[in-house]
VOTOR-451597 format. One record per residue (C-alpha): residue in one letter; x, y, z. Coordinates in Angstrom, 1 decimal, decimal comma, always signed. Each point is the difference from the previous one (the first is absolute). Layout:
N
+---+--------+--------+--------+
! r !   east !  north !     up !
+---+--------+--------+--------+
! a !      X !      Y !      Z !
...
+---+--------+--------+--------+
This chain:
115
+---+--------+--------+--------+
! r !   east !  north !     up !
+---+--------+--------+--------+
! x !  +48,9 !  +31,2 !  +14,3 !
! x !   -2,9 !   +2,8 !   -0,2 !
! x !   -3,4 !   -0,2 !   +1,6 !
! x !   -1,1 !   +3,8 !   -1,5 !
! x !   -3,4 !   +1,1 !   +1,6 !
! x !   -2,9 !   +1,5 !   -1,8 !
! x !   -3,4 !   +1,6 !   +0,4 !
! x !   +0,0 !   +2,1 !   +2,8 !
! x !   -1,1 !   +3,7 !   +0,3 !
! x !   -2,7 !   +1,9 !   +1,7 !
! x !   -3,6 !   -1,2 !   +0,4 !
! x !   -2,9 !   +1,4 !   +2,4 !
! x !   -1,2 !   -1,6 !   +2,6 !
! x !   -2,1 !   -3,2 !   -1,2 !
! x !   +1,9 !   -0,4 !   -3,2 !
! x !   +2,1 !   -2,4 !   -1,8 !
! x !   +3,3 !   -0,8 !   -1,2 !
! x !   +1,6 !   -2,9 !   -1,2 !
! x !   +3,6 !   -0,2 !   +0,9 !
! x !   +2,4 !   -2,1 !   -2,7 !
! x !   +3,5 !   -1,7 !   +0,9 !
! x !   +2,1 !   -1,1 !   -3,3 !
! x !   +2,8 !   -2,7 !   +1,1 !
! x !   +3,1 !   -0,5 !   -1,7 !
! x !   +3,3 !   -1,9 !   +0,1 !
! x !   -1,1 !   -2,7 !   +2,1 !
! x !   -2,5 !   -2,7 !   -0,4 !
! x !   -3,6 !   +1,7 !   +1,4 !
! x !   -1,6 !   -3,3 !   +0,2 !
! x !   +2,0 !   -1,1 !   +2,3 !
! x !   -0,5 !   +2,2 !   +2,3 !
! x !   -2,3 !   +1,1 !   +2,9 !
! x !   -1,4 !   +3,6 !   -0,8 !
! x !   -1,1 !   +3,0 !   +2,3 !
! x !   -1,0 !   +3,1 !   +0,1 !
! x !   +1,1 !   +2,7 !   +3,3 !
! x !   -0,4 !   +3,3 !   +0,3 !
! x !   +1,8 !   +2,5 !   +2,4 !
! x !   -2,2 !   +3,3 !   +1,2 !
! x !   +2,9 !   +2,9 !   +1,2 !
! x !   +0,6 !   -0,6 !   +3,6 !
! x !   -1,6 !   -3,5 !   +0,2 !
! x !   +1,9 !   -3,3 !   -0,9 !
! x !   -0,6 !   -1,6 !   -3,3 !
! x !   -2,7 !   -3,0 !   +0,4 !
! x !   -1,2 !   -2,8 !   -1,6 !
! x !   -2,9 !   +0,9 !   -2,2 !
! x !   -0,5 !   -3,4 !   -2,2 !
! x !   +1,6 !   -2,8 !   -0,6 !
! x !   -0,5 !   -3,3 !   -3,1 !
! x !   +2,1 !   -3,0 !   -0,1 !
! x !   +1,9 !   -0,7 !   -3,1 !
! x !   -2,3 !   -2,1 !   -1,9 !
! x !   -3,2 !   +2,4 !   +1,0 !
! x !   -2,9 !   -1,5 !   +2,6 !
! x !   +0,6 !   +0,6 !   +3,7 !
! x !   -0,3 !   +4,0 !   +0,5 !
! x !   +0,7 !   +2,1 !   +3,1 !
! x !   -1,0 !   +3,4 !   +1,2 !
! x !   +0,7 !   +2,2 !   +2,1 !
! x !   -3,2 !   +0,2 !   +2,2 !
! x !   -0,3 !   +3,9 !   -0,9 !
! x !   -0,7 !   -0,2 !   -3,4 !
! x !   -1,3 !   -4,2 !   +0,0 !
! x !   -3,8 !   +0,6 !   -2,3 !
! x !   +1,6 !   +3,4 !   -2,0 !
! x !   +3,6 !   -1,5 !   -1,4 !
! x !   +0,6 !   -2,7 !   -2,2 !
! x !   +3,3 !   -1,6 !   -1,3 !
! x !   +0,5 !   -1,5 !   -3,0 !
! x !   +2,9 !   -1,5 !   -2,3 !
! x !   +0,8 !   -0,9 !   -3,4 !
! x !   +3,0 !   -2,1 !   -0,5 !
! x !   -0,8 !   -0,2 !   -3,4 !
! x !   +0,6 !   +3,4 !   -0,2 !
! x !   +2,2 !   +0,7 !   +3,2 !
! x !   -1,9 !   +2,6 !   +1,7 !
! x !   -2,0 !   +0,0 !   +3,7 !
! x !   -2,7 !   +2,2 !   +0,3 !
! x !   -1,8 !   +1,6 !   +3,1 !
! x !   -3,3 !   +1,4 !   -0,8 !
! x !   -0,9 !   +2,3 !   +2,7 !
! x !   -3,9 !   +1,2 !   +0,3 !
! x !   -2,1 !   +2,1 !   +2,5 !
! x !   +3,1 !   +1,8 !   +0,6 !
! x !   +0,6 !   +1,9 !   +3,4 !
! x !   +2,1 !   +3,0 !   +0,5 !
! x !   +1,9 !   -2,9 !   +2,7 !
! x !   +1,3 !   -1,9 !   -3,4 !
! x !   +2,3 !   +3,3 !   -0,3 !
! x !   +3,4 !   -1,4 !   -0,5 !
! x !   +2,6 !   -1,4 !   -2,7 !
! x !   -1,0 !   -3,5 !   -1,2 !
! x !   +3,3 !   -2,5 !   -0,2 !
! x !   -0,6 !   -3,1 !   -1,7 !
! x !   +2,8 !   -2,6 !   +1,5 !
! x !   +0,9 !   -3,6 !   -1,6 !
! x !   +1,1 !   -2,6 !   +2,6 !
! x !   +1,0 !   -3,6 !   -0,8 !
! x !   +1,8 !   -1,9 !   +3,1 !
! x !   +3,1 !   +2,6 !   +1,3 !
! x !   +0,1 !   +2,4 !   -3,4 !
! x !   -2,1 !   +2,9 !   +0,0 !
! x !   -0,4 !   +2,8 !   -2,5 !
! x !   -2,0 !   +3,6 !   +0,5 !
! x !   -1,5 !   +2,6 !   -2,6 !
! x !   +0,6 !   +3,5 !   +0,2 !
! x !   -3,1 !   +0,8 !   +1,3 !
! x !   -3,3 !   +1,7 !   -1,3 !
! x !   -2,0 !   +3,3 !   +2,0 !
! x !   -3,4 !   -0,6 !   +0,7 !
! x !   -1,8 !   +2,9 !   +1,0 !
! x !   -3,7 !   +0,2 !   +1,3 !
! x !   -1,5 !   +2,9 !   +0,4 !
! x !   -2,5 !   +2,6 !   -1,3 !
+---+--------+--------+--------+
């Protein structure tokens, strides 16, 4: 099982980035995708969640309006595009796959906002 993270870097304040999470060795359409992120000293937080078959979205009420989530089973990726960014986004970006009581994690991405 991989879930390998892509996309993330530096970017000044009001930027973009589109983060990208490639799933393997399990079936991704079965399963409930998120994105967290972890800024040092803080816990890691829900940023955006998407069911398994797409529709119903959630956000995290700080970035609601700026992030959007997206999938493609055809392709087994979930994507967070992240706009207006804030020098507050600063953190890694995990994407996480959930389906009843298995859970898997990527590696993490670094997001940095800044100029």
């Amino acid at each position: 099982v991989q879930l390998v993270e892509s996309g993330g870097g530096l970017v000044q304040p009001g930027g973009s980035l589109r983060l990208s999470c490639a799933a393997s060795g399990f079936t991704f359409s079965s399963y409930a995708m998120s994105w967290y992120r972890q800024a040092p000293g803080k816990e890691r937080e829900l940023v955006a969640a998407i069911p398994s078959g797409g529709g119903n979205t959630n956000y995290a009420d700080s970035v609601k309006g700026r992030f959007t989530i997206s999938r493609d089973n055809a392709k087994n990726t979930v994507y967070l595009q992240m706009n207006s960014l804030k020098p507050e986004d600063t953190a890694v970006y995990y994407c996480r796959g959930r389906n009843w009581g298995t859970s898997y994690w990527g590696q993490g991405t670094q997001v940095t906002v800044s100029s």
